[in-house]
C-alpha positions as CSV (number, residue, x, y, z in Angstrom):
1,X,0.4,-3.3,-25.5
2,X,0.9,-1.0,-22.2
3,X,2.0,-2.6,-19.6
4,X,-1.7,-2.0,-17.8
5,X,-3.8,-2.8,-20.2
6,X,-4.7,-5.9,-19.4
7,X,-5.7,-4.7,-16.0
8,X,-9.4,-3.9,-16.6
9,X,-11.0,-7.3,-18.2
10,X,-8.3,-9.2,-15.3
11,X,-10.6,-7.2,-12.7
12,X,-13.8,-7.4,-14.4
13,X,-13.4,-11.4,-15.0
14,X,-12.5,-12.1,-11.5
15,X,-14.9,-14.8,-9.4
16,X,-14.0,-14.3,-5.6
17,X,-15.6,-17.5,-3.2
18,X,-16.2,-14.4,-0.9
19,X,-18.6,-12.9,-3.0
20,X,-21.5,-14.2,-1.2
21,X,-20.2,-14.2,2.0
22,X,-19.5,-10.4,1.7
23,X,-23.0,-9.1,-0.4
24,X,-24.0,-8.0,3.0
25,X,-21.7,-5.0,3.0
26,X,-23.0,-3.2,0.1
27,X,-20.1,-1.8,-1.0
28,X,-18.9,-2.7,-4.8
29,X,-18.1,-0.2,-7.9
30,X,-20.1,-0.7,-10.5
31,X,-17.6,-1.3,-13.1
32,X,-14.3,-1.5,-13.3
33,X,-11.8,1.0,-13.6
34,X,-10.7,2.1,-17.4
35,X,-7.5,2.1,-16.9
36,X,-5.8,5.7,-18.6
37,X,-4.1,5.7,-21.5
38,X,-1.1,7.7,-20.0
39,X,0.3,4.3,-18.6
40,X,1.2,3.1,-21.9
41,X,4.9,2.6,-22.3
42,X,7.5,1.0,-24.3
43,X,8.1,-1.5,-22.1
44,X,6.7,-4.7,-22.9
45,X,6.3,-6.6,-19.4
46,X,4.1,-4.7,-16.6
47,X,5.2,-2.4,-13.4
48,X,8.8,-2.6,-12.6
49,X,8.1,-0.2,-9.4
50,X,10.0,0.3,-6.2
51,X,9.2,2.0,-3.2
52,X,11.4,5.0,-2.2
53,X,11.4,5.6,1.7
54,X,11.8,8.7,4.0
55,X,14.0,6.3,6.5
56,X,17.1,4.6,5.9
57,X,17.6,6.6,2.7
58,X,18.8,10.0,1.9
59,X,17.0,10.4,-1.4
60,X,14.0,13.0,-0.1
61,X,16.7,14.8,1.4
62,X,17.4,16.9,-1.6
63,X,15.9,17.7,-5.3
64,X,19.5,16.8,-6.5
65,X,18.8,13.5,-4.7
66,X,15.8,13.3,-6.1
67,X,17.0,13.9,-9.7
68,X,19.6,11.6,-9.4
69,X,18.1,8.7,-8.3
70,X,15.4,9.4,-11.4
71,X,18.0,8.5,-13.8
72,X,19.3,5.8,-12.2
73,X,15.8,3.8,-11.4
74,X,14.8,4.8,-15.4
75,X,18.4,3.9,-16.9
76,X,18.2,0.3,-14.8
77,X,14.8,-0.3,-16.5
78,X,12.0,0.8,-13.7
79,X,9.0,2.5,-14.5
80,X,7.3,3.0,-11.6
81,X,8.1,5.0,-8.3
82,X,6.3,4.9,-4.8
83,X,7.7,7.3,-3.0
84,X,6.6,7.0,1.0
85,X,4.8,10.7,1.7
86,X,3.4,9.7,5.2
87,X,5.2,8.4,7.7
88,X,5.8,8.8,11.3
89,X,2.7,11.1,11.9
90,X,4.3,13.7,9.0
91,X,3.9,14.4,5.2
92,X,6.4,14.9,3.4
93,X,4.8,17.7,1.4
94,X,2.8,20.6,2.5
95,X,-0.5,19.1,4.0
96,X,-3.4,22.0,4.6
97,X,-4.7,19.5,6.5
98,X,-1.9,18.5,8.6
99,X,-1.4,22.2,9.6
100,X,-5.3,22.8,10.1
101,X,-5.7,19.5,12.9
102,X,-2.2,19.3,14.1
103,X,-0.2,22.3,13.3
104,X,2.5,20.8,11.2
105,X,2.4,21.4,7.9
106,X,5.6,18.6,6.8
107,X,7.7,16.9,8.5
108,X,10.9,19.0,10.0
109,X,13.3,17.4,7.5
110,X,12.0,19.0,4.6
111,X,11.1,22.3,5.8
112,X,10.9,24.9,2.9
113,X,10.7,22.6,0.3
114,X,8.1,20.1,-1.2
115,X,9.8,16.9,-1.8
116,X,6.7,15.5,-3.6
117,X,6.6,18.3,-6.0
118,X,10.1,17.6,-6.8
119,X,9.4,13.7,-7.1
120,X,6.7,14.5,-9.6
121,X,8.7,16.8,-11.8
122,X,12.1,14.6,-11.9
123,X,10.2,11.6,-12.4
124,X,7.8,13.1,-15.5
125,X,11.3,14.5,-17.2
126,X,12.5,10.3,-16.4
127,X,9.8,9.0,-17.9
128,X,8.5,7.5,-14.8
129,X,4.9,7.2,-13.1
130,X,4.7,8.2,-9.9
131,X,2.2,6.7,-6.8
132,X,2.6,8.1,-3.5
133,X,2.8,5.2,-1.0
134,X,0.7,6.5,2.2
135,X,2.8,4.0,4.6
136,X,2.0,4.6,7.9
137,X,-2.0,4.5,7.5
138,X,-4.1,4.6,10.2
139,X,-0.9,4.3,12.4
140,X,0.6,7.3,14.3
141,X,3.8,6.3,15.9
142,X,6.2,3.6,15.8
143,X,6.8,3.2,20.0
144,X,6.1,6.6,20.6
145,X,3.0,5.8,23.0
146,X,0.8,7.4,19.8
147,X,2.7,10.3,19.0
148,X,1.8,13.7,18.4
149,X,-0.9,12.5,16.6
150,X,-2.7,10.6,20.1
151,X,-1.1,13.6,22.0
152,X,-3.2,16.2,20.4
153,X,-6.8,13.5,19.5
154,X,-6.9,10.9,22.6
155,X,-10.4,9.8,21.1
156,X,-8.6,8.5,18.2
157,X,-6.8,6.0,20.1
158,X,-7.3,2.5,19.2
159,X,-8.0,0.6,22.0
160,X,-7.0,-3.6,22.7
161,X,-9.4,-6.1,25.1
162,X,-7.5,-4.7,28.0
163,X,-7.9,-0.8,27.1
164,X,-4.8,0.1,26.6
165,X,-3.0,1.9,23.4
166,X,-3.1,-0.7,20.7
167,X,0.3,-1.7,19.8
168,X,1.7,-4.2,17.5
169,X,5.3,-4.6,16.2
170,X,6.1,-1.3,18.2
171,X,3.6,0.5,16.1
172,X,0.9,2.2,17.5
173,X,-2.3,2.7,16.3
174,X,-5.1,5.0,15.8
175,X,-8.5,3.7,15.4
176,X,-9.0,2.5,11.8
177,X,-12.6,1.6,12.5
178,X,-13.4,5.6,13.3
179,X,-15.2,7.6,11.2
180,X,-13.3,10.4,12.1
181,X,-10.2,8.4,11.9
182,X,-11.2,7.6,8.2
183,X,-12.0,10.7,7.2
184,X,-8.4,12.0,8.5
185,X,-6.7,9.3,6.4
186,X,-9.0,9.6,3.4
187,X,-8.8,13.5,3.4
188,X,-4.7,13.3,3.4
189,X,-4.8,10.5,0.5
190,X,-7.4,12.9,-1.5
191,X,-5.6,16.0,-1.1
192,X,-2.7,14.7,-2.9
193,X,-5.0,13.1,-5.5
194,X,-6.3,16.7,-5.8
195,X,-3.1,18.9,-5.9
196,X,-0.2,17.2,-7.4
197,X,0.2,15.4,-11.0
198,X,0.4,11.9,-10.0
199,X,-0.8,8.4,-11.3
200,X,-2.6,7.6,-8.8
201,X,-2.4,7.1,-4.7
202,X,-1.1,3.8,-2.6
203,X,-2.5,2.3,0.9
204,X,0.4,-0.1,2.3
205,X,0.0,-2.6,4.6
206,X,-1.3,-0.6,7.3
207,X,-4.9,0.8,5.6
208,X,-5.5,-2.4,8.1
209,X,-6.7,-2.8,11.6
210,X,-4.9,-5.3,14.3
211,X,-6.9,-8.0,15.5
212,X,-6.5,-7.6,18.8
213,X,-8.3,-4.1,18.3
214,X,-11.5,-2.8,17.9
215,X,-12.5,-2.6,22.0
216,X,-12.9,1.2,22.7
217,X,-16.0,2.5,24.0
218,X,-17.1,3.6,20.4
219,X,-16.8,0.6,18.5
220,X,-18.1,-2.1,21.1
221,X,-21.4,0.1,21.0
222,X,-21.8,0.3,17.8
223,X,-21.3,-3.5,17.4
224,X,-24.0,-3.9,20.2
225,X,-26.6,-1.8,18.1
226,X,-25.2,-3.3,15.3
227,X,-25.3,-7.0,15.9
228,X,-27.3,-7.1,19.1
229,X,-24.7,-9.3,20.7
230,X,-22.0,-7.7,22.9
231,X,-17.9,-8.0,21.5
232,X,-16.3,-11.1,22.0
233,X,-13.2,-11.0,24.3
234,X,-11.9,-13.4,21.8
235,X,-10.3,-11.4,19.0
236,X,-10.4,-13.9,16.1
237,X,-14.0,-14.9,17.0
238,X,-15.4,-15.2,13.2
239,X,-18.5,-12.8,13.1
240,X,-16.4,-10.0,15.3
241,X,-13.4,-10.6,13.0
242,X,-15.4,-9.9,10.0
243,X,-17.4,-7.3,11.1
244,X,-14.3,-5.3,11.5
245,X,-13.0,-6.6,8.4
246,X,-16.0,-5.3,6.5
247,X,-15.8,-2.0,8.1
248,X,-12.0,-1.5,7.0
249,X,-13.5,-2.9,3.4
250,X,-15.9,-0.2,3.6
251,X,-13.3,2.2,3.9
252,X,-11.3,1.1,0.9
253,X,-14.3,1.7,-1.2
254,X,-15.1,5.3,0.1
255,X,-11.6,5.9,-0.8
256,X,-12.0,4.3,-4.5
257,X,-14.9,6.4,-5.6
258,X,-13.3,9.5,-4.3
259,X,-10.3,9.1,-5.8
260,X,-12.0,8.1,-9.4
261,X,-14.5,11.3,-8.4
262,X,-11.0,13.7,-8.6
263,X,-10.0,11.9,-11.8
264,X,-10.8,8.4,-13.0
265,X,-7.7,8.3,-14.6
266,X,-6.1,8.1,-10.9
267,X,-5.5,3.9,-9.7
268,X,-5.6,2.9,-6.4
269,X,-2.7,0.7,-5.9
270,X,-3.1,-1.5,-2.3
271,X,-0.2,-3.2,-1.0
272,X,-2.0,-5.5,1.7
273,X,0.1,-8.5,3.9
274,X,-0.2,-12.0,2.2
275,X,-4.5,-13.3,2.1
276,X,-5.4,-14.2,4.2
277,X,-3.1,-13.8,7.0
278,X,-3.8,-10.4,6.6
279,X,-7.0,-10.8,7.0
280,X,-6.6,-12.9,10.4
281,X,-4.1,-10.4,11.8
282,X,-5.0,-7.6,10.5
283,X,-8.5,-7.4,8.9
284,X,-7.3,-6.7,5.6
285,X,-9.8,-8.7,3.3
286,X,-7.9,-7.5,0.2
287,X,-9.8,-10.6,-1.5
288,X,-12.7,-9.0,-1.2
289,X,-11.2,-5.7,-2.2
290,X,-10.6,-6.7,-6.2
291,X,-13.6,-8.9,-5.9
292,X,-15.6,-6.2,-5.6
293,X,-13.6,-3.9,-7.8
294,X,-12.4,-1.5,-5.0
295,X,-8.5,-1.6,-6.3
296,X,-6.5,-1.5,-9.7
297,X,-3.8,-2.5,-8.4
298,X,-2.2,-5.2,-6.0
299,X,1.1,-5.5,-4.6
300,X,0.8,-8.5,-1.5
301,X,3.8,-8.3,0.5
302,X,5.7,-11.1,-0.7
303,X,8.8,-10.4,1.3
304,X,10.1,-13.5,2.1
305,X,13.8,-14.6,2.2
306,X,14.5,-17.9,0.7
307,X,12.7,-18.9,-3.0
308,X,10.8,-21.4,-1.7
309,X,8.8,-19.3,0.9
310,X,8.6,-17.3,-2.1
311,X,7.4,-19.5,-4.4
312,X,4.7,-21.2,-1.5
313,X,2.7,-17.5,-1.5
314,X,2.3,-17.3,-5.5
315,X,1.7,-20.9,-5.8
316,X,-0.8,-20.6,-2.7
317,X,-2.6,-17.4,-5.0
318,X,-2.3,-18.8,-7.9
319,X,-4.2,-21.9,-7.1
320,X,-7.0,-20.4,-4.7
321,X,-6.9,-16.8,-4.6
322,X,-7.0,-15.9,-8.1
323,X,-8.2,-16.1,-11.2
324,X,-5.6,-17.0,-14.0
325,X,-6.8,-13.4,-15.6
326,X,-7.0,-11.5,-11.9
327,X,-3.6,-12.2,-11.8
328,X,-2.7,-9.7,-14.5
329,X,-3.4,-6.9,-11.9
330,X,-0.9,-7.9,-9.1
331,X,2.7,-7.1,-9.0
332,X,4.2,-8.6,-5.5
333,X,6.5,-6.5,-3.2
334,X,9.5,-7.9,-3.0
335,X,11.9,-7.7,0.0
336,X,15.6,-6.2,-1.4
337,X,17.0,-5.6,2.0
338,X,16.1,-4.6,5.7
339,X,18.2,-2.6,7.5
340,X,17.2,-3.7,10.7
341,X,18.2,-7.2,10.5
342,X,21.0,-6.0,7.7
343,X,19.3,-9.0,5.4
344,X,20.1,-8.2,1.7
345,X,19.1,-10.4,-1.2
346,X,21.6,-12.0,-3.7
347,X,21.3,-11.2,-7.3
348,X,21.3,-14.9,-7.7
349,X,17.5,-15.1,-5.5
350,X,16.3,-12.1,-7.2
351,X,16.5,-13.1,-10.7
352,X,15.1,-16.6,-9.5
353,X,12.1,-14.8,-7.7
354,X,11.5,-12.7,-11.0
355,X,12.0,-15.9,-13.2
356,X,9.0,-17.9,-11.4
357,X,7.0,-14.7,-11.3
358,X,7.0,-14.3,-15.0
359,X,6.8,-18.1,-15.7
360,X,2.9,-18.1,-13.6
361,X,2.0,-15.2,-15.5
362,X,2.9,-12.2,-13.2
363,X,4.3,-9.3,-15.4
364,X,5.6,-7.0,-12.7
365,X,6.6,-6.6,-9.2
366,X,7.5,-3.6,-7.0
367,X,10.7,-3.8,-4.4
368,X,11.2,-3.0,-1.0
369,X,13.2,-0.6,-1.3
370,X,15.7,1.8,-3.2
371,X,18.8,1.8,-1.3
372,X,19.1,-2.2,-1.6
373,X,19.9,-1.3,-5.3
374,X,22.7,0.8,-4.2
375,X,24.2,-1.2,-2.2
376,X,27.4,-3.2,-3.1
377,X,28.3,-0.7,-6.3
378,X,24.5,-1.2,-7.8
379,X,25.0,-5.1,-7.7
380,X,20.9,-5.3,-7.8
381,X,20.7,-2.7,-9.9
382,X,23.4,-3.8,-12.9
383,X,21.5,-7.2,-12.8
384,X,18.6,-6.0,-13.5
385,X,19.4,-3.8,-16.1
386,X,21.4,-6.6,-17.6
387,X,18.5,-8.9,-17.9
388,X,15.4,-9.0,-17.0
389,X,14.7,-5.1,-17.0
390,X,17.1,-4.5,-20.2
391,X,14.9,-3.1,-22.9
């Protein structure tokens, strides 16, 4: 059976509580995806994916790079790559679109090459599918007072209760709830849909919108018209938090039937925060999302350190999130290292953390990020391939 298969009854059999509260919006495919035929493979459990980053690794750096770390990921048993193409305010392949608004066609590093292009052809002649992960979303800098990005479109700036530069974590944000915003984001996701042989395209964690946002001049009007009630100065107040919510929700949709619209063969893979914190903190109602069939694919931010923080998210939705069939469709992210705090995980947790995964019916998972299977002569890496990747 491919490892997708059971992807499209999972989605279509899904009952969200939400559902009512969220007919309002509109906004729901009318069937679910058909999931292509190309994903089939000879491996028997689902996605064994990992994300490949344009920080902290040198992998983009070079086709050689690129080609190399192809075999390895398919020789240790992976069949899935998400390599991160927008980061920082800049693509890393030749965006039309980036040159047209903002005069950069790729980021600096790869100048003269197309490290996407490259991506796609080492990891077809591996054997692997390919999603681009779209990281940075609707943010344009990380403590960079908005970047070149802000710099060149001051309307996009998202604005907090006090009016100043939304900023959270050190990253700064443009205005997710902006039509021109959206368009921007949606038009850089579509033109890779459109030009380059991939599976499909990937919103991380920041197709969002922080809480505390949503107070520039543009969206408290349209509120006001909207809902005849001025904006709360309390962020988490319940109808302004899910108005906002609804309008990021919105968004997803858009971006769902213009991906299928390119090719329906193409999945949308999400990788929101943990439900419903993310919807709290950052208006990500990714619920809502396969409830109304807007994604194929889910991969929640597990990234916790210790297996029983772990194991509290998937029990938490397993028991009230999820149907037993929706859960066919999610593979969680799970944390391998973070160079910033120089945490690594032991062999010994990720085999547990797989373990419980497959014993409550989750086939698949997708890992945060490439170099922590490097690290200490492939110690990740040779575990994996050893047990539960071996084929």
């Amino acid at each position: 059976m491919g490892f997708f298969t059971p992807f499209q009854s999972a989605i279509r059999n899904f009952a969200s509580s939400l559902q009512q509260r969220l007919a309002t919006t509109g906004f729901s495919a009318p069937n679910p995806a058909t999931l292509p035929s190309s994903f089939a493979t000879n491996n028997p459990g689902g996605i064994r994916g990992v994300w490949i980053t344009s920080t902290d690794s040198k992998v983009l750096t070079s086709k050689e790079r690129i080609a190399e770390a192809m075999d390895f990921l398919a020789d240790t048993g992976f069949n899935t790559v998400f390599p991160i193409i927008w980061s920082q305010g800049y693509t890393a392949y030749p965006s039309q679109i980036m040159r047209e608004k903002f005069g950069v066609e790729i980021d600096s590093r790869y100048q003269g090459r197309d490290p996407l292009a490259e991506i796609c052809v080492e990891a077809k002649r591996a054997g692997l599918k390919v999603i681009p992960c779209f990281e940075y979303g609707f943010v344009s800098s990380y403590n960079r007072k908005g970047g070149h990005l802000l710099a060149k479109k001051p309307e996009w700036t998202a604005r907090d209760v006090s009016g100043n530069l939304l900023k959270k974590n050190n990253f700064d944000w443009m205005n997710s709830l902006d039509p021109e915003v959206q368009d921007f984001v949606l038009g850089l996701m579509l033109e890779v849909a459109k030009n380059y042989p991939v599976d499909g395209v990937q919103g991380d964690d920041r197709i969002a919108f922080p809480v505390e946002g949503g107070y520039d001049e543009k969206t408290v009007k349209r509120y006001l018209e909207e809902c005849g009630k001025a904006a709360p100065s309390d962020c988490k107040e319940q109808h302004w938090l899910q108005w906002r919510a609804n309008i990021i929700t919105e968004f997803v949709a858009r971006l769902y039937r213009e991906v299928k619209a390119i090719n329906p063969d193409l999945l949308l893979s999400m990788s929101p925060s943990p439900y419903d914190w993310g919807l709290v903190e950052y208006l990500q109602d990714s619920k809502a999302w396969v409830d109304k069939n807007l994604v194929d694919l889910l991969h929640p931010q597990f990234y916790r350190r210790d297996f029983n923080a772990y194991k509290q998210l998937v029990d938490k939705m397993m028991s009230g999130q999820l149907s037993g069939q929706q859960v066919k469709c999610v593979s969680p992210g799970i944390l391998l290292t973070n160079r910033g705090s120089k945490y690594s995980i032991t062999p010994e947790l990720l085999l547990q953390v797989i373990a419980y995964n497959r014993s409550c019916g989750i086939q698949g998972e997708v890992m945060f990020f490439y170099e922590g299977l490097r690290d200490n002569d492939n110690a990740l890496a040779k575990v994996l391939k050893k047990g539960p990747y071996a084929r």
